[in-house]
DRENPA-3360 file (N, C-alpha, C; in nm, 2 decimals, always signed):
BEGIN
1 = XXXXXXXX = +14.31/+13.42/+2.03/+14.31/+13.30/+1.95/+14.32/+13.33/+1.80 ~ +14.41/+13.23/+1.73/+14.43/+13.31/+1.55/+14.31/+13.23/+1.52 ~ +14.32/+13.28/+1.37/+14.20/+13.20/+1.32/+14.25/+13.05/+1.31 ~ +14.38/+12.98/+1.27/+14.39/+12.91/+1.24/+14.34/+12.80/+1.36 ~ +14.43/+12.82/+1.47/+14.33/+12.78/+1.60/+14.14/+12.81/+1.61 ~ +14.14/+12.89/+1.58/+14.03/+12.85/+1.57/+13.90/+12.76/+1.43 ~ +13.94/+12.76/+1.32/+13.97/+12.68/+1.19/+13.93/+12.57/+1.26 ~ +14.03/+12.53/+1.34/+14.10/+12.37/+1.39/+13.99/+12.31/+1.46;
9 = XXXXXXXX = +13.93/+12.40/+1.56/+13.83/+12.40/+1.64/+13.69/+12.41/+1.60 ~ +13.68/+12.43/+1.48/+13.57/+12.44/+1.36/+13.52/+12.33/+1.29 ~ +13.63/+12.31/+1.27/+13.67/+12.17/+1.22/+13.60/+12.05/+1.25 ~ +13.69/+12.05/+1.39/+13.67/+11.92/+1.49/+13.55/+11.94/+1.51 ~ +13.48/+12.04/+1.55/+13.31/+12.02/+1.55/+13.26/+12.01/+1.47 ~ +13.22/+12.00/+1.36/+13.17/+11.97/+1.26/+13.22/+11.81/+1.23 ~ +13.30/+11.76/+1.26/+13.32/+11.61/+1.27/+13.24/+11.58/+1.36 ~ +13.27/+11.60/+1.50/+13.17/+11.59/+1.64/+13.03/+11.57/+1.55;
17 = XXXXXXXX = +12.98/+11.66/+1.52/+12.81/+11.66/+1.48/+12.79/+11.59/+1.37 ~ +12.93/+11.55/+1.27/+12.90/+11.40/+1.19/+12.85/+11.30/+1.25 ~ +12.94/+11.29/+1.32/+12.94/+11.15/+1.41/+12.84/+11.10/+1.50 ~ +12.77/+11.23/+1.56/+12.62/+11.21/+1.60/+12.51/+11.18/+1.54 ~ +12.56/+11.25/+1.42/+12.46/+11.20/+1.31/+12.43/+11.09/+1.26 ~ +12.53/+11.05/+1.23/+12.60/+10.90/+1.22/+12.53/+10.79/+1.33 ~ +12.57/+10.80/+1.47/+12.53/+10.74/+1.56/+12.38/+10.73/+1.58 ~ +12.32/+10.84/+1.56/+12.16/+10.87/+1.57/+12.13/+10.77/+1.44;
25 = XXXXXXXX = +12.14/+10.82/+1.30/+12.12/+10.71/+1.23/+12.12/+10.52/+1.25 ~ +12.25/+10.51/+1.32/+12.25/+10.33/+1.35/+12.15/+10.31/+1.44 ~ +12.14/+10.41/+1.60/+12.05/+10.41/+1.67/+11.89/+10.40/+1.60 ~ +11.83/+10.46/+1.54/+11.72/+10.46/+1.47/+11.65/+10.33/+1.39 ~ +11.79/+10.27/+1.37/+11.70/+10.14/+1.33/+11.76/+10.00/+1.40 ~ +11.74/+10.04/+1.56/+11.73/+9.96/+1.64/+11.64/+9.85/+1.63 ~ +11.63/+9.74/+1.67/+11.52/+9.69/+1.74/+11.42/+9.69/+1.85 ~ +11.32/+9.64/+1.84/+11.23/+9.67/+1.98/+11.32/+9.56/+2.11;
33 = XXXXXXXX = +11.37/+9.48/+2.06/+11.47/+9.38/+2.14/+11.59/+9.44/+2.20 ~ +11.66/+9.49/+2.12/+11.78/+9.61/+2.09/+11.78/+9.70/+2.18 ~ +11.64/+9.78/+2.19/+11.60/+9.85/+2.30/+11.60/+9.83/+2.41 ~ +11.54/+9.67/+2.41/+11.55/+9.65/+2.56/+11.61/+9.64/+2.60 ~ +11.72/+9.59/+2.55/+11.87/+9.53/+2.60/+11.94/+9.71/+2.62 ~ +11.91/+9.75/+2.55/+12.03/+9.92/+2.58/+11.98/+9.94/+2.70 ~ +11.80/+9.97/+2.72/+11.72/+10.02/+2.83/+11.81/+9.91/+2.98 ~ +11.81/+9.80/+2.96/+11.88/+9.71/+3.07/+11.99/+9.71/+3.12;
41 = XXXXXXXX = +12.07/+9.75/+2.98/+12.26/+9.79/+3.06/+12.24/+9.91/+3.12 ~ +12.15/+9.99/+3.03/+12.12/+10.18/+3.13/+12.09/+10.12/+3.30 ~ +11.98/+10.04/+3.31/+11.94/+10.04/+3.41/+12.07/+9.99/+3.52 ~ +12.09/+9.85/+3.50/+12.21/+9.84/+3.58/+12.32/+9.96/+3.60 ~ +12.38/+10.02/+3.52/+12.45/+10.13/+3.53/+12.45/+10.17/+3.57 ~ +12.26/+10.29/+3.57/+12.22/+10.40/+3.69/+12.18/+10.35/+3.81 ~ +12.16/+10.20/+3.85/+12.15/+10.16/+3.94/+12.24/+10.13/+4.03 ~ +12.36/+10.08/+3.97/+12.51/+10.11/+4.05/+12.56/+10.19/+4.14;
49 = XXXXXXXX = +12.53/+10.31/+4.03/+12.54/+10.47/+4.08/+12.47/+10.49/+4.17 ~ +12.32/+10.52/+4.16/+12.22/+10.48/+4.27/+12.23/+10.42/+4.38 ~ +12.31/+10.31/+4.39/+12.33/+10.23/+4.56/+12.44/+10.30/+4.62 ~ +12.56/+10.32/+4.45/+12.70/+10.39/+4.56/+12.64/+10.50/+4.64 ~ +12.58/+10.61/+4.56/+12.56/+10.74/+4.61/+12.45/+10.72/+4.78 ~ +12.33/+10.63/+4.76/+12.29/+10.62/+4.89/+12.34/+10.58/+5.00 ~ +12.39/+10.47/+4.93/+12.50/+10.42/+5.07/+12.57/+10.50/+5.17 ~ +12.65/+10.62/+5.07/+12.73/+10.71/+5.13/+12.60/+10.84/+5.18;
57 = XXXXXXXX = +12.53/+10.85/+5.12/+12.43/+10.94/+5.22/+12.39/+10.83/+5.40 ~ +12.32/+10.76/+5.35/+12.32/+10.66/+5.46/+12.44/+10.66/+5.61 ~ +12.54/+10.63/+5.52/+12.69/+10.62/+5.61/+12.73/+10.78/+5.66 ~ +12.65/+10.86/+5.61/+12.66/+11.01/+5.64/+12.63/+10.98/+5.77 ~ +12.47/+10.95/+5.77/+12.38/+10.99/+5.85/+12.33/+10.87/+5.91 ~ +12.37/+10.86/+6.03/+12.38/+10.70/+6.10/+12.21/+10.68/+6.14 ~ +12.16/+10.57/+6.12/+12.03/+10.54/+6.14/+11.94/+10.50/+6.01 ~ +11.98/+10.58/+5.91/+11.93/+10.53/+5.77/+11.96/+10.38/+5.74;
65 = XXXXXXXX = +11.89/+10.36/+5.72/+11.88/+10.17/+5.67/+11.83/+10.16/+5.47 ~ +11.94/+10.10/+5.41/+11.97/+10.09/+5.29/+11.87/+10.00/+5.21 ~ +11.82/+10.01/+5.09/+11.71/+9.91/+5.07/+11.79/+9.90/+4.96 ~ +11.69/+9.79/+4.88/+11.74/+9.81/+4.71/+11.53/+9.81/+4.67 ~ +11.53/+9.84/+4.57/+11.41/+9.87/+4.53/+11.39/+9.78/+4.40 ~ +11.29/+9.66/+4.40/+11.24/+9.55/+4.27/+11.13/+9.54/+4.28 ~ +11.05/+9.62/+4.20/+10.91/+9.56/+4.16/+10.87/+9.62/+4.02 ~ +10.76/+9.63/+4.02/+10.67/+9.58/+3.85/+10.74/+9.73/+3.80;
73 = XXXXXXXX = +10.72/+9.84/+3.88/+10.74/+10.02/+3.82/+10.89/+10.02/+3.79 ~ +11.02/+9.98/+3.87/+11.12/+9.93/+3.80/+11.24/+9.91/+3.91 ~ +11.34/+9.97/+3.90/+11.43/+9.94/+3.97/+11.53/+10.00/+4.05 ~ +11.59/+10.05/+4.18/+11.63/+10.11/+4.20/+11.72/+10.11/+4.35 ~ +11.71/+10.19/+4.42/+11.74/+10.19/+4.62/+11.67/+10.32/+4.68 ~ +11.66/+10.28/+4.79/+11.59/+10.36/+4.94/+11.63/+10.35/+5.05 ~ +11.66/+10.48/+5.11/+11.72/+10.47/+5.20/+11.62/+10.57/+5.27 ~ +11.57/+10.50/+5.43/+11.48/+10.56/+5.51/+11.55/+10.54/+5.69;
81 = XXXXXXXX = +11.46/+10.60/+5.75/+11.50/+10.60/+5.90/+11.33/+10.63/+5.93 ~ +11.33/+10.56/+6.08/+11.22/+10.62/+6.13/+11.25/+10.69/+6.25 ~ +11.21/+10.83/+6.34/+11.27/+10.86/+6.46/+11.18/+10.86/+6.53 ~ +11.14/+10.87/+6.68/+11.05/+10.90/+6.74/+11.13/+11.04/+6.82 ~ +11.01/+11.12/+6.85/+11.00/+11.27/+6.89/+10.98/+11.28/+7.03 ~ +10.98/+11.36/+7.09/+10.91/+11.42/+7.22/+10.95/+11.32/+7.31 ~ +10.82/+11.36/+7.42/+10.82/+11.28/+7.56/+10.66/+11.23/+7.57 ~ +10.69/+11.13/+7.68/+10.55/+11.09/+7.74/+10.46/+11.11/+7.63;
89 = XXXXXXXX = +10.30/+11.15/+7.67/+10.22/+11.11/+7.56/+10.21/+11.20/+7.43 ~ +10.31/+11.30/+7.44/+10.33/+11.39/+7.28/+10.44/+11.31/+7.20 ~ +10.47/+11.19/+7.23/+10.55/+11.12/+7.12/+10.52/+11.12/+7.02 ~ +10.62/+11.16/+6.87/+10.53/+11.14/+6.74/+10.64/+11.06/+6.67 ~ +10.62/+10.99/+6.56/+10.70/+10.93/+6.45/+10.75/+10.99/+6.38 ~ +10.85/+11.03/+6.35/+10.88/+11.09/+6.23/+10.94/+10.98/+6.13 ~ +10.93/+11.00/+5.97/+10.94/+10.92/+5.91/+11.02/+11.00/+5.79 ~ +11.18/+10.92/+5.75/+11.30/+11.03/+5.64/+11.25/+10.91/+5.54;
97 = XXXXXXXX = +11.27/+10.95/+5.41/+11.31/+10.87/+5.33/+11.39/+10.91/+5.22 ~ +11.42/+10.86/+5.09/+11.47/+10.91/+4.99/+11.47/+10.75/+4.90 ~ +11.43/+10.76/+4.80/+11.42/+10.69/+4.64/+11.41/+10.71/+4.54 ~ +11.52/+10.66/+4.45/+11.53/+10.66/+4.34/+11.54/+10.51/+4.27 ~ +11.46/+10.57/+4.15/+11.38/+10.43/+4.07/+11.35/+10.40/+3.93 ~ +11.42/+10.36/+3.89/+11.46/+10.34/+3.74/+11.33/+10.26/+3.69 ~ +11.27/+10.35/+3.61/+11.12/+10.30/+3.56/+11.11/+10.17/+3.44 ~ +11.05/+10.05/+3.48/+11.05/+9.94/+3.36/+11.05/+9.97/+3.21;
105 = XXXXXXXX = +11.14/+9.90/+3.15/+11.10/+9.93/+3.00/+10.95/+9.96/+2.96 ~ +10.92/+10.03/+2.85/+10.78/+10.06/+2.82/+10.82/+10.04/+2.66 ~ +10.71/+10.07/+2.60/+10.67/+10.08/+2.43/+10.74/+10.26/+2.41 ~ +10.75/+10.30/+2.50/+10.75/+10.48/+2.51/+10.91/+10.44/+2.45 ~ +10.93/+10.38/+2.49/+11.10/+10.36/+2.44/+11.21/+10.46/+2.52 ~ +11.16/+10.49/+2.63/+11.26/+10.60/+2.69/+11.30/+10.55/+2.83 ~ +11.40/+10.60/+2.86/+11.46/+10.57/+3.02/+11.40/+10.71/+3.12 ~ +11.34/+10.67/+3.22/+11.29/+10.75/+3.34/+11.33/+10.65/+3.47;
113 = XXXXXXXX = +11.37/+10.79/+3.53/+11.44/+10.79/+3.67/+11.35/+10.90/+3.76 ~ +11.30/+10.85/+3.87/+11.19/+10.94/+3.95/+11.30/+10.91/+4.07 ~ +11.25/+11.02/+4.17/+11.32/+11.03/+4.30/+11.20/+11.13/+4.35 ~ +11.17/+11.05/+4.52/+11.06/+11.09/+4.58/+11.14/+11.07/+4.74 ~ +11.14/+11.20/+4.83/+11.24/+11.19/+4.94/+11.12/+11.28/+5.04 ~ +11.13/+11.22/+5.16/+11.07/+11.32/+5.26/+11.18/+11.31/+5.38 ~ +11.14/+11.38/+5.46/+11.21/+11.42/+5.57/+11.11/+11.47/+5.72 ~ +11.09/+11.40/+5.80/+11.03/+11.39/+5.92/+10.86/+11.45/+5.87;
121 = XXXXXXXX = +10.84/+11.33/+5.80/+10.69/+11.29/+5.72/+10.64/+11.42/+5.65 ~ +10.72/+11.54/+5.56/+10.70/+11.59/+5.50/+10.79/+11.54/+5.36 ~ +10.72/+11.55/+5.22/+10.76/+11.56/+5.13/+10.85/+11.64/+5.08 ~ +10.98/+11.69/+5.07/+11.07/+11.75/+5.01/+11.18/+11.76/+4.89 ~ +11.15/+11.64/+4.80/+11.17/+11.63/+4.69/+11.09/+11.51/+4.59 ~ +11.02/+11.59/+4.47/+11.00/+11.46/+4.39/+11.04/+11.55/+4.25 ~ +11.12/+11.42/+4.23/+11.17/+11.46/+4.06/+11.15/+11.35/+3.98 ~ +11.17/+11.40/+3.83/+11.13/+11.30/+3.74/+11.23/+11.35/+3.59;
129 = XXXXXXXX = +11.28/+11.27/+3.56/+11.33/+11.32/+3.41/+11.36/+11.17/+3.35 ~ +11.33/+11.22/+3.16/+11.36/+11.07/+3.09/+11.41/+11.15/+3.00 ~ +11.44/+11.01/+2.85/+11.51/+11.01/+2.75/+11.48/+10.93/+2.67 ~ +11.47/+10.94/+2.55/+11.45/+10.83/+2.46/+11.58/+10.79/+2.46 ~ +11.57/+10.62/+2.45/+11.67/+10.55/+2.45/+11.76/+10.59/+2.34 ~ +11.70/+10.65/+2.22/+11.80/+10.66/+2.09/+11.87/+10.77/+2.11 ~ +11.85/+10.80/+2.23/+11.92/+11.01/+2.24/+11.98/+10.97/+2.35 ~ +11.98/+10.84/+2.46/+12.02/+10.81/+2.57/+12.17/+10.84/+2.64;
137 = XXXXXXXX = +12.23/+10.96/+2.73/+12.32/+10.97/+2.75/+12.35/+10.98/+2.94 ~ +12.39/+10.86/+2.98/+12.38/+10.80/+3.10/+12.48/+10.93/+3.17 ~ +12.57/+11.00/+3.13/+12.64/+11.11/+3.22/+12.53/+11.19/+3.25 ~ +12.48/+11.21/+3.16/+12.31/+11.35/+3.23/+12.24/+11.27/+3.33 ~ +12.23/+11.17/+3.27/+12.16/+11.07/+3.46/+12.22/+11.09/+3.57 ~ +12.36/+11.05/+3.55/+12.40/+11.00/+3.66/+12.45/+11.16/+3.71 ~ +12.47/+11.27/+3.66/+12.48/+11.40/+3.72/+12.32/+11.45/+3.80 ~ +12.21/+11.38/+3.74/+12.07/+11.41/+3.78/+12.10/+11.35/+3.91;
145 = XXXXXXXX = +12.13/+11.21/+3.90/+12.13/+11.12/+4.09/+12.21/+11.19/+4.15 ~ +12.32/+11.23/+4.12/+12.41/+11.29/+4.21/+12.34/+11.46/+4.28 ~ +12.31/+11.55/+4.18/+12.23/+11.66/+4.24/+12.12/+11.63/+4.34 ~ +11.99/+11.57/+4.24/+11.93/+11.47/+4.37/+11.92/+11.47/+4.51 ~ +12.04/+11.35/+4.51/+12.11/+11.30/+4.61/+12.15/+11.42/+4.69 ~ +12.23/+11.48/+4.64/+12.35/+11.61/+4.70/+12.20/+11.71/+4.77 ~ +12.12/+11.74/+4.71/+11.98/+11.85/+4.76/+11.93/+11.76/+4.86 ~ +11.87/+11.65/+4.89/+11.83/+11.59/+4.96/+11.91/+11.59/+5.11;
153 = XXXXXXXX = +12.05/+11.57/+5.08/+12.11/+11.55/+5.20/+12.15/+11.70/+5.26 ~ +12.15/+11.79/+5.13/+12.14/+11.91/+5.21/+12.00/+11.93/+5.29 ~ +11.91/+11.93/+5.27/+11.83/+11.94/+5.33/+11.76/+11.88/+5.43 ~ +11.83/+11.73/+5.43/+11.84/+11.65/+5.57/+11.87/+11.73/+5.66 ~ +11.99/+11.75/+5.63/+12.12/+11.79/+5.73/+12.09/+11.94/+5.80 ~ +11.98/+12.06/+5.71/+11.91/+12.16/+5.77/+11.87/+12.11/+5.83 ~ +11.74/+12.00/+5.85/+11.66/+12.00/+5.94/+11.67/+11.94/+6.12 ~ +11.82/+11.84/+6.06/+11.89/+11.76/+6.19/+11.89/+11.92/+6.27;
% end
């Protein structure tokens, strides 16, 4: 590569990191309203993402039943099965699940997404990652639900 190509490419990054700077600045003197409202399009968003991607785990694996997930902690989907085991009186329950759940706005000012998955009533994944809304960049989420998601079903699909 000459230098001039590379110059060019010097360049444009140092614009790039204007413009963040820039952005971080307007971001910063948001409102506490302002926030909520960004924190609420996030949510819908990763929640979109959230139902597509279960659904198709679900549709993977016939028996999982699709939820959507609303209460006070925040918002999100779950997708569970219940199986039964064995024979005669060594019958046992097994119980799959997988959820992800977009945590209510807080004063903390950040977006959190938790995901808690078991698989024939053991625990096999719990994750957690957040962001301050002023740094908030929904492609790192939605690559987090999709890994997630993608480990989880691997490891379903070991245990079938």
């Amino acid at each position: 590569m000459d230098f001039s190509t590379r110059l060019n490419k010097a360049v444009e990054r140092g614009r790039q990191q204007r413009a963040a700077v820039e952005r971080q600045q307007e971001l910063s003197q948001l409102t506490e309203e302002e926030l909520r409202t960004l924190h609420a399009q996030a949510r819908v968003d990763l929640s979109d993402h959230i139902d597509l991607c279960l659904k198709q785990v679900a549709d993977q694996f016939p028996g999982f039943e699709f939820h959507s997930v609303i209460n006070p902690d925040g918002f999100g989907a779950r997708i569970s099965r219940d199986n039964v085991r064995g024979r005669g009186r060594e019958m046992s329950r097994q119980y799959s699940h997988l959820e992800l759940v977009i945590r209510s706005f807080s004063s903390a000012h950040v977006l959190e997404i938790t995901a808690r998955g078991a698989i024939a009533n053991k625990e096999v994944i719990q994750r957690s990652q957040y962001q301050k809304l002023l740094e908030l960049d929904l492609d790192t989420f939605r690559h987090l639900i999709d890994q997630w998601v993608l480990e989880y079903a691997e490891k379903y699909a070991s245990q079938g």
